[in-house]
BAVEX-723911 format. One line per field, with one value per atom (N, C-alpha, C): x, y, z; atom name; residue in one letter. Coordinates in nm, 3 decimals. Each point is the difference from the previous one (the first is absolute). Example, Ala and Ser with C-alpha at 12.3 -4.5 7.8 and 13.67 -1.06 7.14 Angstrom:
# BAVEX-723911
east = (1.319 | -0.089 | 0.090 | -0.035 | 0.082 | -0.077)
north = (-0.569 | 0.119 | 0.120 | 0.105 | 0.119 | 0.109)
up = (0.780 | 0.000 | 0.000 | -0.072 | 0.006 | 0.073)
seba = (N | CA | C | N | CA | C)
selum = (A | A | A | S | S | S)
END
This chain:
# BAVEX-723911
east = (3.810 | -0.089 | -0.122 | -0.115 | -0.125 | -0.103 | -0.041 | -0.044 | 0.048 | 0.099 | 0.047 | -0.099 | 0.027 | -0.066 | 0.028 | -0.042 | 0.027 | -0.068 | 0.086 | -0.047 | 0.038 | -0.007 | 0.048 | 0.114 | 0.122 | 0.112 | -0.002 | 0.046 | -0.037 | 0.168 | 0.028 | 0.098 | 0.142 | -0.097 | 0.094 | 0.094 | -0.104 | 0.070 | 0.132 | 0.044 | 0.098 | 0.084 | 0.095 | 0.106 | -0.030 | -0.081 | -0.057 | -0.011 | -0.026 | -0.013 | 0.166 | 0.004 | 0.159 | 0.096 | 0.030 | 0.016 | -0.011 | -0.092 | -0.072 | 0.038 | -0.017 | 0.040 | 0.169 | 0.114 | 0.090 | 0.033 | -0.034 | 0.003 | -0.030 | -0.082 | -0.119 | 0.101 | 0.051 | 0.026 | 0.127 | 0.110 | 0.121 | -0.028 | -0.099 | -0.004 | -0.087 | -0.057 | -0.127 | 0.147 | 0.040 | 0.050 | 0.142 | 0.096 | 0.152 | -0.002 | 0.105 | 0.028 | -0.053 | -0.117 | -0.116 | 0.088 | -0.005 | 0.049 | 0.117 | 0.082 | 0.150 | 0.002 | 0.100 | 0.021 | 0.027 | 0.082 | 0.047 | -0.124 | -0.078 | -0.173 | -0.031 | 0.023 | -0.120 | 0.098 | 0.060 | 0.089 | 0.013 | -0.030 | 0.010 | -0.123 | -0.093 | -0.119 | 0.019 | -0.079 | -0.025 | -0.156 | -0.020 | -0.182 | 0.002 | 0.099 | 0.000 | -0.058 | 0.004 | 0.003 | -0.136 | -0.015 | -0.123 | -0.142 | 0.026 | -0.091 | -0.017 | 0.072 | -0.017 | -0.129 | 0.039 | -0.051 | -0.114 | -0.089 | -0.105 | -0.049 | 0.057 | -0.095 | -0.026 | 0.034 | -0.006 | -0.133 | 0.025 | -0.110 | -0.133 | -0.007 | -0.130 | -0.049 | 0.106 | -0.071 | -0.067 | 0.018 | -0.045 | -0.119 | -0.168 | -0.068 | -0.055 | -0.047 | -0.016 | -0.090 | -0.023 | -0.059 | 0.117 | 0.054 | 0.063 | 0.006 | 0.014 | -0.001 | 0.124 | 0.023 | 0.085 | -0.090 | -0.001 | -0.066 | 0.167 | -0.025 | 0.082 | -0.053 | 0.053 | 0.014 | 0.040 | -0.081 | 0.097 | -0.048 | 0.073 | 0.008 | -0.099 | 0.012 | -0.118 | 0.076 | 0.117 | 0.105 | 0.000 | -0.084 | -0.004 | 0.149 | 0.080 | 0.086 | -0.008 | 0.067 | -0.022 | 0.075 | -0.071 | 0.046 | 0.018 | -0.047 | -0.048 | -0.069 | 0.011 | -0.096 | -0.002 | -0.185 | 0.017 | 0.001 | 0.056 | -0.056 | -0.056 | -0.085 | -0.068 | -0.044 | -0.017 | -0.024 | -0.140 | -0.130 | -0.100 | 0.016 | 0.046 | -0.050 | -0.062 | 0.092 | -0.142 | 0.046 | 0.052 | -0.006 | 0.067 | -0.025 | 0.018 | 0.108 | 0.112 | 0.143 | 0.049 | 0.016 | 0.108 | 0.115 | 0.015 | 0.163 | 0.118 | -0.028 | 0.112 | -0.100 | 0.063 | -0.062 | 0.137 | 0.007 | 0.141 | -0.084 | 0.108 | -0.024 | 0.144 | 0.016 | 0.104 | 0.033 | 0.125 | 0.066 | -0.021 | -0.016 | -0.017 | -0.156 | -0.047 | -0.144 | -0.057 | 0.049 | 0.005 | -0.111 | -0.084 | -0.099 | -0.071 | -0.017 | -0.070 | -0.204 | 0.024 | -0.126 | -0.037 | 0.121 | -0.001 | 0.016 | 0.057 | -0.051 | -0.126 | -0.019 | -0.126 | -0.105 | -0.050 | -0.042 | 0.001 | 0.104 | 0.013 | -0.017 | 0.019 | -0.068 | -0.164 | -0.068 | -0.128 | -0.066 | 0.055 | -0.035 | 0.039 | 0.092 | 0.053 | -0.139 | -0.018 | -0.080 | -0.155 | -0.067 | -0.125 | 0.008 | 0.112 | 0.002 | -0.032 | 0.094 | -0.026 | -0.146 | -0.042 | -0.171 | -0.058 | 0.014 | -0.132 | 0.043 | 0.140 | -0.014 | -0.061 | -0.037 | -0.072 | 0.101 | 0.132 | 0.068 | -0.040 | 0.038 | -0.050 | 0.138 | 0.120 | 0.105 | 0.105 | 0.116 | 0.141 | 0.110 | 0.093 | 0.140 | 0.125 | 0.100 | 0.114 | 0.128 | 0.104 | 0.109 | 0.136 | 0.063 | 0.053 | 0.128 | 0.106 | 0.140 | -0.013 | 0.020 | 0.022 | 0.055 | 0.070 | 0.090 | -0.008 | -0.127 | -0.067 | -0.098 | 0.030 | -0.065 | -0.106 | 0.055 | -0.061 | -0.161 | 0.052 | -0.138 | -0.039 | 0.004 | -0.067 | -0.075 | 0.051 | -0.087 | -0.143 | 0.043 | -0.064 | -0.160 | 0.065 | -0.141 | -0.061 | 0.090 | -0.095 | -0.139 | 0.058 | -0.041 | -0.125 | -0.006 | -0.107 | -0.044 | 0.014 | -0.092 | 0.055 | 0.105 | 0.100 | 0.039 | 0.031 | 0.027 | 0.089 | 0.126 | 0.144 | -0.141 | -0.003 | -0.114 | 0.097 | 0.139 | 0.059 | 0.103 | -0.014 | 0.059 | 0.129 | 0.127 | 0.082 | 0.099 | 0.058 | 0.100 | 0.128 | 0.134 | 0.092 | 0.027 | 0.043 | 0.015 | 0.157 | 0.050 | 0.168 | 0.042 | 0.047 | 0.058 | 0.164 | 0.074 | 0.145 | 0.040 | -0.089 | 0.088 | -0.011 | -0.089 | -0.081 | -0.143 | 0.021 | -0.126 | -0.068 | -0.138 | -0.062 | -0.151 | -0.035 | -0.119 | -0.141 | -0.089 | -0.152 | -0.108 | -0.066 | -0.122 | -0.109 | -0.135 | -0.130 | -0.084 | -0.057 | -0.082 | -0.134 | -0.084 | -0.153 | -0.109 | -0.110 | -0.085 | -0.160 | -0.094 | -0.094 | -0.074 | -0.071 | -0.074 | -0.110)
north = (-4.203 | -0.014 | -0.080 | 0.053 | -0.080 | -0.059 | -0.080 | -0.036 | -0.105 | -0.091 | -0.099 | -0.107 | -0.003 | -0.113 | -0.141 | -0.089 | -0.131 | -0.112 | -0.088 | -0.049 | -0.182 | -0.104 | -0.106 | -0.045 | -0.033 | -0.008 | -0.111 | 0.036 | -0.092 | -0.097 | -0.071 | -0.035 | 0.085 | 0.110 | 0.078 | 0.097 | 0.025 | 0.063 | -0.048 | -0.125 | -0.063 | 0.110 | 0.056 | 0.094 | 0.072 | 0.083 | 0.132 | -0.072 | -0.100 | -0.055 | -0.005 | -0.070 | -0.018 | 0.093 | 0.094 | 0.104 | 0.068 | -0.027 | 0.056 | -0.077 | -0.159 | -0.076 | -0.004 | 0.037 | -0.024 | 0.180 | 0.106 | 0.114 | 0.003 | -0.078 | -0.007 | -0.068 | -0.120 | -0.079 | 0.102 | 0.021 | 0.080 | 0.094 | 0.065 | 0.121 | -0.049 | -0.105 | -0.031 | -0.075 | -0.079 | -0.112 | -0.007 | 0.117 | 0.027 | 0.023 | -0.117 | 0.008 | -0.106 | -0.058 | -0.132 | -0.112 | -0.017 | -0.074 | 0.039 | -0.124 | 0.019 | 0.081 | 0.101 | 0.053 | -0.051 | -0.076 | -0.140 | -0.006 | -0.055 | -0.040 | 0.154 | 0.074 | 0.136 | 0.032 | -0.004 | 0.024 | -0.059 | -0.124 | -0.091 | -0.064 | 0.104 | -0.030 | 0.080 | -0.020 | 0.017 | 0.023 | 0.100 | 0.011 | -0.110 | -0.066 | -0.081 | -0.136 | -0.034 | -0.128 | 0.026 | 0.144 | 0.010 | -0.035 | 0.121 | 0.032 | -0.179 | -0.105 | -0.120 | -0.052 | -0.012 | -0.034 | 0.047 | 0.113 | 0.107 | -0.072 | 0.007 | -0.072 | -0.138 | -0.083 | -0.157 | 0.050 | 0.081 | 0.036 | 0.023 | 0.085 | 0.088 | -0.075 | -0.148 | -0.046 | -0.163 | 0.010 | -0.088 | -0.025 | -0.101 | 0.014 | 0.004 | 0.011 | -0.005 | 0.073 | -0.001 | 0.058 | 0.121 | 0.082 | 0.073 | 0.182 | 0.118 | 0.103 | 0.100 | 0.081 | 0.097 | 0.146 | 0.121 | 0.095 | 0.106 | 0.083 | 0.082 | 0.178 | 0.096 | 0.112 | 0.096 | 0.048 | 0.071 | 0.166 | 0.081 | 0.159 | 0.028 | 0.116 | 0.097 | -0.049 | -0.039 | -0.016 | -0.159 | -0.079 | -0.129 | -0.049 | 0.072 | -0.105 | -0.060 | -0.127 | -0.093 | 0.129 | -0.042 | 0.069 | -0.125 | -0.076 | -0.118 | -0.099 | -0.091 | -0.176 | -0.065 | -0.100 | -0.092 | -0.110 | -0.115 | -0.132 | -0.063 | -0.058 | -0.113 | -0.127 | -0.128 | -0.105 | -0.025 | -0.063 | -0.077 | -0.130 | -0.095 | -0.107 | -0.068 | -0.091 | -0.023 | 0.133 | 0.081 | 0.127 | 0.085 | 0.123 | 0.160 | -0.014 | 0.011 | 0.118 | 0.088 | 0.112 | 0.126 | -0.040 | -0.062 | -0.057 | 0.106 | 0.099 | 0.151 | 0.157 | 0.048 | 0.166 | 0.093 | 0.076 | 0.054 | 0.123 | 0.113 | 0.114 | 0.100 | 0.010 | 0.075 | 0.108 | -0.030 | 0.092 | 0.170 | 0.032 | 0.147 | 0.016 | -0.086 | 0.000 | -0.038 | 0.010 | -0.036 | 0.084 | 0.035 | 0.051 | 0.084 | -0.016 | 0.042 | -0.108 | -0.075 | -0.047 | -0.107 | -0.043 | -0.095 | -0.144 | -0.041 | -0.114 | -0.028 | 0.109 | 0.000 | -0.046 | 0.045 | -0.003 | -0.115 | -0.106 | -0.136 | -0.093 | 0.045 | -0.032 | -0.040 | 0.060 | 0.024 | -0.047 | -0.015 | -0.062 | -0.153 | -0.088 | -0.125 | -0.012 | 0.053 | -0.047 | 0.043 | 0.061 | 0.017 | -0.148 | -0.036 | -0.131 | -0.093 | -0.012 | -0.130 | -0.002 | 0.112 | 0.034 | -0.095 | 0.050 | -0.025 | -0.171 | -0.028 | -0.190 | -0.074 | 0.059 | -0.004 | -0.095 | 0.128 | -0.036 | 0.053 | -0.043 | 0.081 | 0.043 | -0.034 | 0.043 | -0.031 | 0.072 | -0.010 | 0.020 | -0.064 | -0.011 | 0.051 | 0.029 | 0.014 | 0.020 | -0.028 | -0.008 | 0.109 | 0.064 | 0.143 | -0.031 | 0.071 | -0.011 | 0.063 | -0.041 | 0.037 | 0.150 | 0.030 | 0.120 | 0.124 | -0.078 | 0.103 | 0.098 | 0.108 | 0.101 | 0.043 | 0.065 | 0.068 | -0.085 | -0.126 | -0.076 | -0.035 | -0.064 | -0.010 | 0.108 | 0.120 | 0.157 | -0.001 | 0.015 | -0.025 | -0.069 | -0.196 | -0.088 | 0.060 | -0.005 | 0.094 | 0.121 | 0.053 | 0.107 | -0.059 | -0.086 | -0.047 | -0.143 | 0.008 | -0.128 | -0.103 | -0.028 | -0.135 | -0.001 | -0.095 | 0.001 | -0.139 | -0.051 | -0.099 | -0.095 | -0.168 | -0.095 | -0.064 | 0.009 | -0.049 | -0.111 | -0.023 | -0.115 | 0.077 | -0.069 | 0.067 | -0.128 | 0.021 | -0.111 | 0.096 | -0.104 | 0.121 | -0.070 | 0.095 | -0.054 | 0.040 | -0.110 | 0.075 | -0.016 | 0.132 | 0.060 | 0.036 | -0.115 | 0.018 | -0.025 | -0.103 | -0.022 | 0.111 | 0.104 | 0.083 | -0.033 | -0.043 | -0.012 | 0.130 | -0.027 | 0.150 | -0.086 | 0.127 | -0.057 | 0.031 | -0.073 | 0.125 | -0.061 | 0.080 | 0.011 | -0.016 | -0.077 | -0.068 | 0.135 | 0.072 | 0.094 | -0.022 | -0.017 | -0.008 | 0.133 | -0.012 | 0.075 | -0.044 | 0.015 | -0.018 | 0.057 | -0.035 | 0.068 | 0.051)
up = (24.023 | -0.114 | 0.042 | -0.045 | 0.009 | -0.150 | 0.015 | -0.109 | -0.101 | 0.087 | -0.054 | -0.138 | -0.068 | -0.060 | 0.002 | 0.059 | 0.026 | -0.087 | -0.056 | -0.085 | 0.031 | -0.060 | -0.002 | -0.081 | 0.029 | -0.056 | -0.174 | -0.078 | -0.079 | -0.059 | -0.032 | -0.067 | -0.037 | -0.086 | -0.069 | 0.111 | 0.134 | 0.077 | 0.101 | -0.057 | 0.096 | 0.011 | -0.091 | -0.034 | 0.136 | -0.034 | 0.098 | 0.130 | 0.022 | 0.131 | 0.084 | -0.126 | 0.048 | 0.061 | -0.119 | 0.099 | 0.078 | 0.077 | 0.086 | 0.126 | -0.023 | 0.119 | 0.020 | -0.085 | 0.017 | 0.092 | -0.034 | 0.019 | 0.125 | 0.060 | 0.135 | 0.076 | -0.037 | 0.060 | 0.070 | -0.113 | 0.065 | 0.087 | -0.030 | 0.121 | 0.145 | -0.002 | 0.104 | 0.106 | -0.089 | 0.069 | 0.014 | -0.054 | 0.062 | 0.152 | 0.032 | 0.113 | 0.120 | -0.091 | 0.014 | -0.015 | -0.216 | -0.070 | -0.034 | -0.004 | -0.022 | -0.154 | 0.018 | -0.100 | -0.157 | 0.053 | -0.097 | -0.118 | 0.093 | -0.065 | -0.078 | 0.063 | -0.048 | -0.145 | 0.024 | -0.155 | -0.072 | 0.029 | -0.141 | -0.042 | 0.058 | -0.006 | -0.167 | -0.092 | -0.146 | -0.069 | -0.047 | -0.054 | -0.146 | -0.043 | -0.087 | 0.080 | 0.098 | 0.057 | 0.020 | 0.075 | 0.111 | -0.143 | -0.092 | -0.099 | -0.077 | 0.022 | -0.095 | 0.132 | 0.143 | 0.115 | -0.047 | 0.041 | -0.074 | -0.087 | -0.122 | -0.055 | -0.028 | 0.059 | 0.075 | 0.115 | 0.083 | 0.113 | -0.132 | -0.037 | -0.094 | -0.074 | -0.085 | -0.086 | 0.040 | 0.170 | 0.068 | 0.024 | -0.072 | 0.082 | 0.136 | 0.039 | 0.167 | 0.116 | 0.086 | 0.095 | 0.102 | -0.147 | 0.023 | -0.047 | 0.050 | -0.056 | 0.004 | -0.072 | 0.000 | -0.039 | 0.081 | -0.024 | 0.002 | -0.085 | -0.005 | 0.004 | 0.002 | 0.059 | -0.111 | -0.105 | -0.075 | -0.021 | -0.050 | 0.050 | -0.124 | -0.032 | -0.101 | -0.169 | 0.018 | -0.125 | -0.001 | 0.087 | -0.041 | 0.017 | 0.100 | 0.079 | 0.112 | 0.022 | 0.097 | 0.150 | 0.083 | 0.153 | 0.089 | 0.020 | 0.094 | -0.064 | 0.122 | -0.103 | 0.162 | 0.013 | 0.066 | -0.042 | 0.071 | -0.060 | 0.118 | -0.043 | 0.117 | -0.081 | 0.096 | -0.052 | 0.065 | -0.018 | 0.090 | -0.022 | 0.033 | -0.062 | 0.172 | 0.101 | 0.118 | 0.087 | -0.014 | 0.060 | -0.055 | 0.054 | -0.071 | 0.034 | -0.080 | 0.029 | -0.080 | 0.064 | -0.049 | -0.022 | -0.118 | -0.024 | -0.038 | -0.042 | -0.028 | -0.027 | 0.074 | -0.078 | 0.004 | -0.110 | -0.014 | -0.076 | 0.041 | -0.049 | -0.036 | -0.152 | -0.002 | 0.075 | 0.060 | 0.124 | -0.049 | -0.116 | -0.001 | 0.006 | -0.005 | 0.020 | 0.124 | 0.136 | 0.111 | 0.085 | 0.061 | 0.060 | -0.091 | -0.108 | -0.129 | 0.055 | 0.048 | -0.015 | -0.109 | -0.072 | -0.086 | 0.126 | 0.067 | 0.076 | 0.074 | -0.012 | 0.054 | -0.058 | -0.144 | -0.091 | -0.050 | -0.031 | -0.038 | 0.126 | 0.135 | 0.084 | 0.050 | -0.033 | -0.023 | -0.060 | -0.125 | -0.121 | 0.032 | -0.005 | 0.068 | 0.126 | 0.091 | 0.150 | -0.093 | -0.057 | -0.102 | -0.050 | -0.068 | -0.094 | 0.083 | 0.130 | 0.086 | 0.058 | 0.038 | 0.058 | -0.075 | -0.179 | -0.091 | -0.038 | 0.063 | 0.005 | 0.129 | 0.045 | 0.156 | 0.105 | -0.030 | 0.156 | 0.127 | 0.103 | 0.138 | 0.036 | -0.022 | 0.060 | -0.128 | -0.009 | -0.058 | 0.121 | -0.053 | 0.066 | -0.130 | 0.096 | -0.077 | 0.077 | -0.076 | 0.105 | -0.034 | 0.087 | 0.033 | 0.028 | -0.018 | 0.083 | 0.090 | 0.157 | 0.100 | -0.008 | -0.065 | 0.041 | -0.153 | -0.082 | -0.053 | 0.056 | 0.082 | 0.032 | -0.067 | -0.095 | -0.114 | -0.076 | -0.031 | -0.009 | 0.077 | 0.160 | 0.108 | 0.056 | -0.047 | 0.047 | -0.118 | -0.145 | -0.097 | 0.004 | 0.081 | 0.014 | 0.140 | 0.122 | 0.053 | -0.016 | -0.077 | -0.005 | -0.110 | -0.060 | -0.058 | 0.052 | 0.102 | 0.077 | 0.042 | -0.064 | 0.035 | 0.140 | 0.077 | 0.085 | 0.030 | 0.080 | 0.007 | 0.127 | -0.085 | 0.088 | 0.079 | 0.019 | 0.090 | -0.050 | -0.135 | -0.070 | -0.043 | 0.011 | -0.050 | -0.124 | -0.084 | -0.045 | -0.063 | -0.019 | -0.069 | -0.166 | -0.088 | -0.119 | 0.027 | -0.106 | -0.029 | -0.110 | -0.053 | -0.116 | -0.010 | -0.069 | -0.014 | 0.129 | 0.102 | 0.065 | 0.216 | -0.076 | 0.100 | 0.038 | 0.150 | 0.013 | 0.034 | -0.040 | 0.009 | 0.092 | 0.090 | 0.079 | -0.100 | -0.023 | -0.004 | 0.074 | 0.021 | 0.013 | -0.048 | 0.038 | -0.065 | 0.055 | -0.049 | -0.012 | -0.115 | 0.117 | -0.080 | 0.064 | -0.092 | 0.033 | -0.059 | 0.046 | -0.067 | -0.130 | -0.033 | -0.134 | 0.016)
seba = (N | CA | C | N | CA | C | N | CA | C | N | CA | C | N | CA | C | N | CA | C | N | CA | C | N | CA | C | N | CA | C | N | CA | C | N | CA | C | N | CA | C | N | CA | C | N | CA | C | N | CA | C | N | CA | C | N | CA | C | N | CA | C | N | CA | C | N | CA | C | N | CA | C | N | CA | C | N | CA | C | N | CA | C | N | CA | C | N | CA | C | N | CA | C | N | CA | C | N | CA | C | N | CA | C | N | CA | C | N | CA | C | N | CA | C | N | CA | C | N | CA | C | N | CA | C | N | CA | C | N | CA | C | N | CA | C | N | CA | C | N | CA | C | N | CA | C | N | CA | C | N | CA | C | N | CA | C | N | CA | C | N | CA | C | N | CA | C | N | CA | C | N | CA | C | N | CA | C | N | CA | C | N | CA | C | N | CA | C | N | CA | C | N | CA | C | N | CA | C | N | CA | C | N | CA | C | N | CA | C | N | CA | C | N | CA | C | N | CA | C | N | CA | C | N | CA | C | N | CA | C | N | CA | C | N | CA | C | N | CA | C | N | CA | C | N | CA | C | N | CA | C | N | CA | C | N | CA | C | N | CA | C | N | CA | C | N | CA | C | N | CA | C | N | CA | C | N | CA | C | N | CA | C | N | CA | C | N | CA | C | N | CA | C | N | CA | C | N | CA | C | N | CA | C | N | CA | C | N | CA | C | N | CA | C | N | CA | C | N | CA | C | N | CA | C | N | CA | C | N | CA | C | N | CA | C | N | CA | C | N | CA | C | N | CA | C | N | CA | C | N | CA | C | N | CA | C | N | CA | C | N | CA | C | N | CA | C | N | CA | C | N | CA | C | N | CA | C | N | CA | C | N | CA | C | N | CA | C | N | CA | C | N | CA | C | N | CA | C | N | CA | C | N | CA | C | N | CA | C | N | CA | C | N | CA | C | N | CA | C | N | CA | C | N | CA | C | N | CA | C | N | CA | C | N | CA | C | N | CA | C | N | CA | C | N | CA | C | N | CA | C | N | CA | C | N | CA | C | N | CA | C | N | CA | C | N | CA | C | N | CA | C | N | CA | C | N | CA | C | N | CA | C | N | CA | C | N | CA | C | N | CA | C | N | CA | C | N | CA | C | N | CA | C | N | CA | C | N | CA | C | N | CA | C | N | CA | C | N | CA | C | N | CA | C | N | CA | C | N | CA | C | N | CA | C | N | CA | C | N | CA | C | N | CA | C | N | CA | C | N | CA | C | N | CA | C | N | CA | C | N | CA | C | N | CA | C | N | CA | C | N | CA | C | N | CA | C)
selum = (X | X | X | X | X | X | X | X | X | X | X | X | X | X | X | X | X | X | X | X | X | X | X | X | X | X | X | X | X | X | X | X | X | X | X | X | X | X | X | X | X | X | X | X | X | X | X | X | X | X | X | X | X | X | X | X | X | X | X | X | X | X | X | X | X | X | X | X | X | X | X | X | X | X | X | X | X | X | X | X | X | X | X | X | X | X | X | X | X | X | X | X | X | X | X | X | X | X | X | X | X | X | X | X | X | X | X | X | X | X | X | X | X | X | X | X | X | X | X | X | X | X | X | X | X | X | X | X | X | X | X | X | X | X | X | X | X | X | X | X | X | X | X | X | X | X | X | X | X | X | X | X | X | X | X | X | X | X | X | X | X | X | X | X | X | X | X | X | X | X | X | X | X | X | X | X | X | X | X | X | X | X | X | X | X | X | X | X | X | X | X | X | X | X | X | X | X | X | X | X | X | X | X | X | X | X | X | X | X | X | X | X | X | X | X | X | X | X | X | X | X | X | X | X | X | X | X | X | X | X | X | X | X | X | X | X | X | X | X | X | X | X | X | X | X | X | X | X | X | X | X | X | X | X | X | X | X | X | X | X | X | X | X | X | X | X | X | X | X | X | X | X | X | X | X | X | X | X | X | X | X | X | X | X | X | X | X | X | X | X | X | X | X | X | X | X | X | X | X | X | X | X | X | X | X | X | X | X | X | X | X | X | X | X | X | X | X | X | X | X | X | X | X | X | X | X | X | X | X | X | X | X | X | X | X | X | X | X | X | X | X | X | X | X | X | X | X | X | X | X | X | X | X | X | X | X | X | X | X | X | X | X | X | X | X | X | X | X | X | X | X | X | X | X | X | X | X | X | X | X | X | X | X | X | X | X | X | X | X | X | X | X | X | X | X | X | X | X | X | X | X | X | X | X | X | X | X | X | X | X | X | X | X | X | X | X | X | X | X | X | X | X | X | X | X | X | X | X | X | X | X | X | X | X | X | X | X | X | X | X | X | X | X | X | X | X | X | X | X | X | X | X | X | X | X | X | X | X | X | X | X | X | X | X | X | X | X | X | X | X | X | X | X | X | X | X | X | X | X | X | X | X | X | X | X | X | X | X | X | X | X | X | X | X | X)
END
């Protein structure tokens, strides 16, 4: 699909977000994140999170991705405050090379331009393929920094991937 409409996330859209990040999360990251986690992961928790994020002021954005029927496909978020980061971009798994990450992509790195960053960073799971092909393929590139987070107890590696603006 082409012709995404991208818009700025507002409050009301936590729900839609939510599902979206819990949906994303299970399919991106089985086999990453302990299963444990991915299942008891909940769009009740996520969607309260959401809108705690949305109704936050800040030097922060959420652009989202939605189809001809005004449903959500994808969402980025990024923060600027003393530097740019790509803090999540998720795209519902049936909506997967549709061009909806892309799209909220674009829109997020436009936003950081017009705050006059010169560069963004963001950080990757090592052994996410699928999104390491993704920032590639739009400019990102791994600066050599690595740290691990751990979830339930799994450590997981990622990767610091920046690119300029």
């Amino acid at each position: 699909m082409t012709g995404w409409q991208v818009r700025r996330a507002v409050v009301e859209d936590a729900l839609s977000i939510a599902r979206i990040n819990v949906a994303a999360w299970r399919s991106a990251y089985a086999g990453i994140v302990p299963d444990e986690y991915l299942s008891a992961m909940t769009t009740e928790q996520r969607t309260q999170r959401w809108q705690q994020i949305l109704s936050t002021p800040g030097p922060y954005a959420t652009f989202l991705a939605l189809d001809a029927d005004d449903a959500l496909a994808g969402y980025c978020s990024l923060g600027a405050q003393d530097s740019a980061e790509l803090m999540s971009i998720y795209v519902d798994p049936a909506r997967y090379r549709t061009g909806a990450g892309r799209a909220v992509h674009d829109a997020a790195i436009a936003w950081l331009r017009e705050s006059d960053f010169e560069q963004a960073g963001l950080w990757v799971f090592a052994a996410n393929e699928r999104a390491r092909a993704f920032y590639a393929a739009q400019g990102w590139a791994p600066n050599g920094i690595t740290r691990d987070d751990e979830i339930m107890g799994a450590v997981i590696a990622e990767l610091r991937y920046t690119r300029p603006l």
